[in-house]
N, C-alpha and C positions, 0 to 999 in steps of 0.2 A: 423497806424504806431506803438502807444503803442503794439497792439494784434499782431503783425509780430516781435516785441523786445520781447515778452513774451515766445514766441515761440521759438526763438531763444537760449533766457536763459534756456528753458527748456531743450531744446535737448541739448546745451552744457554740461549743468550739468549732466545730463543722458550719455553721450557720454566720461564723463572724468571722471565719479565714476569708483571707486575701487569695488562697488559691481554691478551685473548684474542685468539692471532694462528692467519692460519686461511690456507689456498688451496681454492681449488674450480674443479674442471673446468668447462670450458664446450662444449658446450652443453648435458649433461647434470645439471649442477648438483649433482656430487658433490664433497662435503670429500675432498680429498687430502690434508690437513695442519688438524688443530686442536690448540693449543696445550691444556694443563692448566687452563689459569686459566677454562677453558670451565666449571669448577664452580664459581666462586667468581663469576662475573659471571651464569654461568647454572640454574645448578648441576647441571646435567649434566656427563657425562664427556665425553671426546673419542670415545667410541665408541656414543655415541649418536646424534652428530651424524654419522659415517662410516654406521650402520646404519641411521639413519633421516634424510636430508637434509634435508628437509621438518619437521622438529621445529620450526623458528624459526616458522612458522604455527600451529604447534600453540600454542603459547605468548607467540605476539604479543598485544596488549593487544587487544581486543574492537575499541578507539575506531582501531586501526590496522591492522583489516583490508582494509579496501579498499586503502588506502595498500599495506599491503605486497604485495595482490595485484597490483596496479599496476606495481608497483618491482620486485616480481621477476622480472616479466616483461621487463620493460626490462632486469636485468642478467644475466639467460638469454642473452640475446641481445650482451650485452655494450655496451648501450646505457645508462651511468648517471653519476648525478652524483659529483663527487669525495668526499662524504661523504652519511651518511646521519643524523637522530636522530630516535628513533624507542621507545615503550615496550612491555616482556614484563614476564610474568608470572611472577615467580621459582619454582623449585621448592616454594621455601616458601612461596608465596601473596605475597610483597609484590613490589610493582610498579617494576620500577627504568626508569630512562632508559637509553639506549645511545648513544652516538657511532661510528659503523661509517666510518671510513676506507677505500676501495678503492682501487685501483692496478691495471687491467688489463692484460692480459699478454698478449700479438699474437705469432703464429708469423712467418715470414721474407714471408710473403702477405701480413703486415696482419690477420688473421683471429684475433678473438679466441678463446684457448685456455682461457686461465682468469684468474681474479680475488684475487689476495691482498692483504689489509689487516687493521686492528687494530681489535678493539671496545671501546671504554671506557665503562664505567660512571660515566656523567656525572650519576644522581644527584640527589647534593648539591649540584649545579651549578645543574641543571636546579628544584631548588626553589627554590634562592636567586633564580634569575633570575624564574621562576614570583611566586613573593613580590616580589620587588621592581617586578615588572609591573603586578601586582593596586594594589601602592601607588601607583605613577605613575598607574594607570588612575583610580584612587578621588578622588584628589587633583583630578583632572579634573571628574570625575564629579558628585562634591560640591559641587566650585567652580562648575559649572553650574547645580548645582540652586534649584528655586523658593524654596522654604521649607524648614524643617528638618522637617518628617513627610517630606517628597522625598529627603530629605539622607537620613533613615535609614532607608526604603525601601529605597533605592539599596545601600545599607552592606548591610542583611540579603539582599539578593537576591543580589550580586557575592561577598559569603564562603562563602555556602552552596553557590554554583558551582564556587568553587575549592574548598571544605573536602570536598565531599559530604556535608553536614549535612544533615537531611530537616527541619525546619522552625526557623524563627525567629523573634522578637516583639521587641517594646520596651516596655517601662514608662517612662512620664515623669512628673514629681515635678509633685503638684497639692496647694500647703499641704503637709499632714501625712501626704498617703499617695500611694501611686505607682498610677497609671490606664494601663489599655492601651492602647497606640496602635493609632490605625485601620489601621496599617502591618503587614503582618506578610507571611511565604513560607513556601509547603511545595514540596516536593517529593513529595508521596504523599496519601493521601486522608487527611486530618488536620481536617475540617471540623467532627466532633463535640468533639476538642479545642479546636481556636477556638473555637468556641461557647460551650465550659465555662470557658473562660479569660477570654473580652473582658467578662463581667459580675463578674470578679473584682476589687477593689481592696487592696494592702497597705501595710501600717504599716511605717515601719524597721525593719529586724533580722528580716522575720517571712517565712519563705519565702524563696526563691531570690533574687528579685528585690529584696527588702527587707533580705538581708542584705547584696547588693553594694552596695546604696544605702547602708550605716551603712558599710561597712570603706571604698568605693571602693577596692576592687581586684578583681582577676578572680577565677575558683575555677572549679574543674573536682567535674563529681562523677563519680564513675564509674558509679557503681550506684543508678541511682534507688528500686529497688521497697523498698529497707531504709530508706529517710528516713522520721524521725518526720514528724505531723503541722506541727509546728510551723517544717519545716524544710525540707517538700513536700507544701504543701496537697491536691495538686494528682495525690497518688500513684496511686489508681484511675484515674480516667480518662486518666493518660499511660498506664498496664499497659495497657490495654483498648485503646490505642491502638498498642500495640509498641513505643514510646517506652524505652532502655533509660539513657541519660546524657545529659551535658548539660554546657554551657560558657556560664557568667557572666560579664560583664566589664560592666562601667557607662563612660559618657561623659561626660567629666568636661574643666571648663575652671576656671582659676584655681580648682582646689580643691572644685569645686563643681560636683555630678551632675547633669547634664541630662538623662542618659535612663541606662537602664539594658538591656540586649541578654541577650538567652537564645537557647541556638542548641540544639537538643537532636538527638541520632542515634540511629536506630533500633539499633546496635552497642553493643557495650557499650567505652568509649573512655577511653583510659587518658591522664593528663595528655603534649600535646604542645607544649614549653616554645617550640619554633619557632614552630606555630601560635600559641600565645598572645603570643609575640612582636610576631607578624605582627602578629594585629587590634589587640592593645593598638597598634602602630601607626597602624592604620584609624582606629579610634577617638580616638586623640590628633590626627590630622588631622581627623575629626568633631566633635571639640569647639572644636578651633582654628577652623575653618573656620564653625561655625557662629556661633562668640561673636569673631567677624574682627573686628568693628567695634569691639573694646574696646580699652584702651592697646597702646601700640605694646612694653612690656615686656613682658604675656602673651603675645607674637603671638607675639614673639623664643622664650619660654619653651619655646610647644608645638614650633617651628622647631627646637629643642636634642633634644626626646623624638624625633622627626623623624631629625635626624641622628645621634643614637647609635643607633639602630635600622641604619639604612644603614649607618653606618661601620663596624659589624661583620661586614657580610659580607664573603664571597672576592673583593674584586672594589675597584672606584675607581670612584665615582660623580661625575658632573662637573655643571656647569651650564654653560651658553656662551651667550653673547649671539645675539640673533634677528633681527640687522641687516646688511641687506645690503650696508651700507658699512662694518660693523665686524665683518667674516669669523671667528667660533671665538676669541674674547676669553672668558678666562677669569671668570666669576663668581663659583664655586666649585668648589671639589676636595676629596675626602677624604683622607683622609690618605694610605690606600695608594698614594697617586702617588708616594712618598718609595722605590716599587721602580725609582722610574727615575733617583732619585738626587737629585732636589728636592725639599725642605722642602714642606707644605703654602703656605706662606708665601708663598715665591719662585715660585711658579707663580701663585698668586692675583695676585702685585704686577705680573711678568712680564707678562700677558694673555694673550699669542700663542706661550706656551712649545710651547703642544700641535702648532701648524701648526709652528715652527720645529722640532720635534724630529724629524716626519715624516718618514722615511727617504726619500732624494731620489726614489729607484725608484717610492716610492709615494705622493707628495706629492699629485701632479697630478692622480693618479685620485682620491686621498681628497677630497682639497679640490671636486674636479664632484661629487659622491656630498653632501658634506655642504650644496652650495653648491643643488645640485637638490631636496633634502628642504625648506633654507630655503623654495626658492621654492614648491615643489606642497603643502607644508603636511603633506606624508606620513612617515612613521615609516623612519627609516635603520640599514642593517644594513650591513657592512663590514671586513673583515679586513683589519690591514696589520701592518707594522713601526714600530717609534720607535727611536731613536738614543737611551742614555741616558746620564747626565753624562760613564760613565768609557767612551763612545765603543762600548760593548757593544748587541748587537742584541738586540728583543725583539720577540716576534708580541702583538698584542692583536686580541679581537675586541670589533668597538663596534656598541650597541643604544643609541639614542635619539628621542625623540618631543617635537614641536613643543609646546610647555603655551601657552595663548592665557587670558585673561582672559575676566568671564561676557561681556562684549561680543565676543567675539574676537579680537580685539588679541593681537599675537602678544609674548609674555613673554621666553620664554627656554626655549634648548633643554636638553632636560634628559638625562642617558642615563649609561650604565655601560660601564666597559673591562674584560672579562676579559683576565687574561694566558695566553696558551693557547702561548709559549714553547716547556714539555717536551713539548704535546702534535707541534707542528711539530718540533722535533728525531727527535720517535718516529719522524713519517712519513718523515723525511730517512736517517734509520737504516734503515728498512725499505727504502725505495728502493733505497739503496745497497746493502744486503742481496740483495736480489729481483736487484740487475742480478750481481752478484758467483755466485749461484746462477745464474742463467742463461749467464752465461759458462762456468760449473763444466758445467753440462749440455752445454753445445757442446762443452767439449773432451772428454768423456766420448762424446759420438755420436761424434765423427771417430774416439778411439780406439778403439770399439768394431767401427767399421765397418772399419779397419786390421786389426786382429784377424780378421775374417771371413773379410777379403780375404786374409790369409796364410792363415786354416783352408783356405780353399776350394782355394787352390793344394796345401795341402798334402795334402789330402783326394787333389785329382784325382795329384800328383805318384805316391802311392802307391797309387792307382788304378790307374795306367798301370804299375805296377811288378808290381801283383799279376797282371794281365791281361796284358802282353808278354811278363814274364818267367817266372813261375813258375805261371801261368796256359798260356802257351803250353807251356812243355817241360813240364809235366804232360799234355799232351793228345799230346805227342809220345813221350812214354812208354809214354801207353797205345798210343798206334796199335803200335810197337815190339812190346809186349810181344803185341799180337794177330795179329801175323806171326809170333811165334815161338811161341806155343801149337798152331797147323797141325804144327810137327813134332814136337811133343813125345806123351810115353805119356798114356794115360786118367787116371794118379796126378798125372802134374804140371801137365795143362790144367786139373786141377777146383782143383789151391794155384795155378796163374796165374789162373783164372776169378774167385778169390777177392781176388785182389789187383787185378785190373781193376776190380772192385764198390768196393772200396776206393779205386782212381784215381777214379772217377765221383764218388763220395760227396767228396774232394778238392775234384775241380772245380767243382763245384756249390758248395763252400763256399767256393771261393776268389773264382767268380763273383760269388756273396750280398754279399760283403766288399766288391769293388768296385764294386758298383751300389749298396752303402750309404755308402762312403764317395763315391763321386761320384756325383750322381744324373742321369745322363746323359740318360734317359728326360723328365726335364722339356724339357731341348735339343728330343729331335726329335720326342715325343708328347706327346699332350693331357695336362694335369695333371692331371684325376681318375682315370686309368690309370695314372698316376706313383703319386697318392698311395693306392689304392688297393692296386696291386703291393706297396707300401711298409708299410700298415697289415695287413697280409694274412701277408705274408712276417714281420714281427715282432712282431705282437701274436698271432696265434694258434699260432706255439708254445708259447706262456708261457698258454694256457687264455683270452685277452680277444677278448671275439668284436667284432668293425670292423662297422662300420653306416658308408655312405659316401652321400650327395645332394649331387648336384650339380644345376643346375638351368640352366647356361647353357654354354655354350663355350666352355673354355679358349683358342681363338684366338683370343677379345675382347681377352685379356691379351699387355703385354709381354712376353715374355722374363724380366725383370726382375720383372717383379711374380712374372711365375711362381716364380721361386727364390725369392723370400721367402716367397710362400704355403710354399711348399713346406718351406722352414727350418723357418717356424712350426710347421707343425704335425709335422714330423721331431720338434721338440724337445720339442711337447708330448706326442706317443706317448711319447717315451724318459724322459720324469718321469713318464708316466702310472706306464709297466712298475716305475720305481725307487721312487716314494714314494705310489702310490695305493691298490693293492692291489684292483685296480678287477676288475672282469669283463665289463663291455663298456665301448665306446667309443664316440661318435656322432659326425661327422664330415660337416660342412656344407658349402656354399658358395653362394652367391647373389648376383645382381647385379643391383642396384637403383639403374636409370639412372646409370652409370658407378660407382655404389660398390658394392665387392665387398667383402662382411660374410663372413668366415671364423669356424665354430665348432669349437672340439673341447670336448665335453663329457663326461666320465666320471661313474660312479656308485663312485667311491672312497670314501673316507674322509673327502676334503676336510682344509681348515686353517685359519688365521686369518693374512689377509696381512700384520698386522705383524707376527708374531710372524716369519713366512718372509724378507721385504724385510729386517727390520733385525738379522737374527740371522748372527752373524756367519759366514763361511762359507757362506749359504746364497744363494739370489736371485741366483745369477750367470746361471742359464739363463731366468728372467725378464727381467733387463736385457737379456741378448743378444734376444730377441723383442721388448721395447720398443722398441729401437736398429734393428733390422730395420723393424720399423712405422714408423718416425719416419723412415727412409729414405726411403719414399714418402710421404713427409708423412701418413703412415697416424696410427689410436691404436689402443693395445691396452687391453681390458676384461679381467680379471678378476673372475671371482665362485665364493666359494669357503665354504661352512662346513662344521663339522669335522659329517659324519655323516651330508651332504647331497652329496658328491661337488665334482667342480671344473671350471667352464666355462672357456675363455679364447675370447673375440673377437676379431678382430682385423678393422678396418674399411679397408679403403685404396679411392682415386682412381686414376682410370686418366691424369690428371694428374702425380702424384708428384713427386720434389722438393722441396728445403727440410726445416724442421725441423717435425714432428709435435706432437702432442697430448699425445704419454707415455704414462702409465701411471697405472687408476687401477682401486681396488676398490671 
């Protein structure tokens, strides 16, 4: 009862996560378990991913095909790293990120069986960091560059990269009207555009770029081909070019437009307040960065547009000191540090709250990790714990890069803490999960094989009852009754001749009974004679005609292995006859350098293995073959659809031993 409530709990919990939790064989890389939420991450069902394994290639992102043909090799083999992230292609066409947790799963050899863990839709995660990267980068970028045509060069090239915008320009203010910068990006053949554009010059308010110059703020348009003249000079020749929307935003410092940016996409592109987010960030670093040299109250100003940009995201953005006598001194923190229970305030005044709070376990490593980035001048990545006010643990994961001045001169380390906490709890639940099911399976094999163990005795007990006892004196009967037909009349030897056919017909069934319930013939003859007597004897009274190949010598095998072949495929005939409704049978065996692949295959009716495994009552002569298999560290296959008939495999080592592979469809 506990192990049927544990079970219960499990698949609840698996069946109402928000993230999609999954198990797959190995080595053959089928789903034995995918959770529901496989349509709301994937949007596929669970029985897409069971029918078609291989779906995740089908729908992996283009830029991650190598990657994943790479990777799935490696976890075929059960060779992989503890997580994976990685982008598909949703059912609906938009492109999400994934976070893939694994947790391998080793039989009593060491030999990997299968792999269960959780996929989460990291998203929104994954843009915010994506964003907040391109920022760091730009910041850099800019801050190195020669001159301000370099400076927005650099801007148009690096947004178009991350946006996938197919060309981009600048207008900068000359007197009374805005002139094309020599600076521009395409992505696509856009040459006859450029050319129609760079001999253009506009007034305030007049076209795209003249109206950003009067409002100074951004605007999205969606639908280029419906703009009047006055509002898209410019309209034929973007059409003629596929040209279909476009995103405005000017560069602006103390108030005042330095350039004006146009980003235009072949799509028709609906406003995205995150993107314009973003570059209005870009941009507010582009105008701070270019007009540096002016009071030290403007600098502060754009530093403010800067940090509410950041301090919005999911996440805690830090600064730290770049000195290798003053280790992780605080410069700045966003406010979200206040999840670990201090004030923005007290951390800034503090300096070294960050190393002190360090959970002791992972002090030592974090601190070589951050103290090695100081030194190589290279970009650091690192997962640990913090200890926070009220003594509570937390997982963060930290991303930072060295910022250096246009000399090089190293500034200050700059970088972001996610808290990834519920995602660690998840894998710590799963874990315990995974070891809690795997014990439920262990005690499930021993009780199964207990069960055998008593059928088998019982089997042979009344074996020997049907054959000594009422096997013998029926045969003692007849002999009897053929001594006393010698003296009897013509009348009464032809009613005793009648009843000896009847003793015969008897014994013969009583013999059947006993070689079915104990299969004796495995003991002293070869098992394709066993199994053959066996398929012969019971399938073709019932109209199913036995087809039998063998192809090697039963005295390669145990003893042992023998009765299991032999169970298996007793039980697979005995479901054939009960739920197939089959009319032949096909019936294999081969060995292939010590493994021996068992098939029984019918042309029945077939079914769908969930519907048979989890319905109640039913699956109990499946388990018993899995539990057989897993005996000799064997695995059993199933393959089964309704209309298509029903295979079962069964692989085992002349090895055996330990616990199996299981069971899978």
């Amino acid at each position: 009862m506990e192990t049927k409530f544990k079970k219960r709990q499990y698949r609840l919990l698996a069946e109402n996560a928000r993230d999609m939790i999954y198990r797959m064989s190995l080595p053959d890389g089928r789903y034995e378990y995918v959770s529901p939420a496989s349509i709301v991450i994937f949007g596929y069902p669970p029985e897409t991913f069971y029918d078609t394994p291989v779906i995740i290639k089908e729908i992996i992102h283009p830029d991650w095909k190598g990657y994943f043909v790479e990777k799935w090799a490696e976890l075929i083999s059960g060779n992989m790293p503890p997580f994976y992230e990685y982008q598909i292609i949703h059912k609906s066409g938009e492109v999400k990120w994934l976070h893939q947790r694994n947790v391998l799963i080793r039989d009593d050899n060491g030999s990997p069986v299968a792999i269960e863990g959780i996929v989460t839709d990291v998203t929104e995660r994954k843009q915010a960091e994506e964003g907040l990267k391109l920022l760091l980068k730009m910041t850099q970028e800019i801050a190195a560059s020669e001159d301000f045509h370099s400076s927005i060069g650099t801007t148009l090239k690096e947004v178009c990269g991350f946006t996938g915008w197919c060309f981009a320009e600048a207008w900068v203010p000359s007197g009374e009207i805005l002139e094309c910068s020599p600076v521009w990006f395409s992505s696509g053949h856009l040459d006859d555009f450029r050319a129609g554009s760079q001999k253009l010059t506009f007034r305030r308010g007049i076209s795209l770029p003249g109206i950003a110059w009067a409002t100074g703020k951004p605007e999205w348009y969606q639908y280029l081909s419906g703009l009047p003249d006055n509002i898209f000079v410019r309209a034929s020749i973007a059409s003629q070019s596929g040209l279909r929307s476009a995103f405005v935003i000017p560069v602006t410092a103390e108030s005042q437009v330095l350039a004006v940016l146009v980003f235009f996409m072949f799509r028709v592109g609906a406003e995205d307040k995150r993107l314009t987010e973003l570059v209005s960030g870009i941009t507010a670093q582009l105008g701070s960065l270019i007009r540096r040299k002016r009071a030290e109250e403007r600098i502060r100003e754009a530093e403010g547009k800067y940090r509410q940009l950041v301090e919005q995201l999911p996440s805690t953005i830090w600064i730290y000191t770049a000195k290798a006598d003053d280790l992780a001194t605080t410069i700045y923190v966003s406010p979200q540090i206040e999840a670990l229970g201090f004030t923005q305030e007290e951390w800034i005044e503090a300096g070294d709250l960050w190393s002190r709070q360090l959970h002791p376990e992972d002090r030592e490593r974090v601190l070589a990790e951050f103290r090695s980035g100081l030194e190589n001048g290279r970009p650091i990545k690192f997962e640990y714990r913090m200890i926070t006010r009220d003594k509570k643990v937390r997982w963060f994961r930290d991303e930072a890069a060295l910022v250096r001045d246009e000399k090089h001169n190293r500034l200050f380390f700059h970088g972001v803490m996610f808290d990834i906490t519920e995602r660690k709890h998840a894998e710590e639940l799963l874990f315990e999960k995974t070891s809690e099911l795997d014990s439920m399976n262990r005690e499930l094999h021993a009780l199964t094989m207990e069960l055998t163990e008593l059928e088998e005795k019982d089997r042979k007990k009344f074996a020997v009852m049907l054959h000594e006892n009422i096997g013998q004196n029926l045969v003692a009967v007849k002999m009897a009754l053929g001594n006393i037909i010698k003296l009897q009349s013509e009348a009464n030897r032809k009613a005793l001749s009648q009843a000896i056919t009847i003793l015969d017909d008897t014994i013969k069934g009583a013999r059947s009974m006993t070689t079915d319930l104990y299969p004796v013939p495995v003991d002293d003859r070869p098992l394709d004679g066993s199994i053959k007597w066996y398929a012969e004897s019971f399938l073709e009274p019932k109209g199913i005609k036995a087809t039998l190949n063998f192809d090697f010598s039963s005295d390669e095998l145990t003893n042992e292995m023998k009765k299991v072949v032999y169970r298996i495929v007793r039980e697979c005939l005995q479901n054939t006859v009960k739920y197939a409704s089959a009319s032949s049978v096909r019936i294999s065996c081969i060995n292939l350098g010590g493994k021996v692949i068992v098939s029984v295959k019918d042309d029945g009716k077939g079914f769908i293995y969930e519907d048979m495994i989890f319905k109640k009552g039913s699956g109990f002569g499946l388990l018993l073959m899995r539990e057989w298999a897993r005996s000799l560290n064997g695995e059993l296959q199933i393959t089964s659809k309704p209309g298509e008939g029903t295979e079962v495999k069964v692989f085992l080592t002349s090895e055996g031993g330990g616990i199996g592979k299981g069971i899978h469809s």
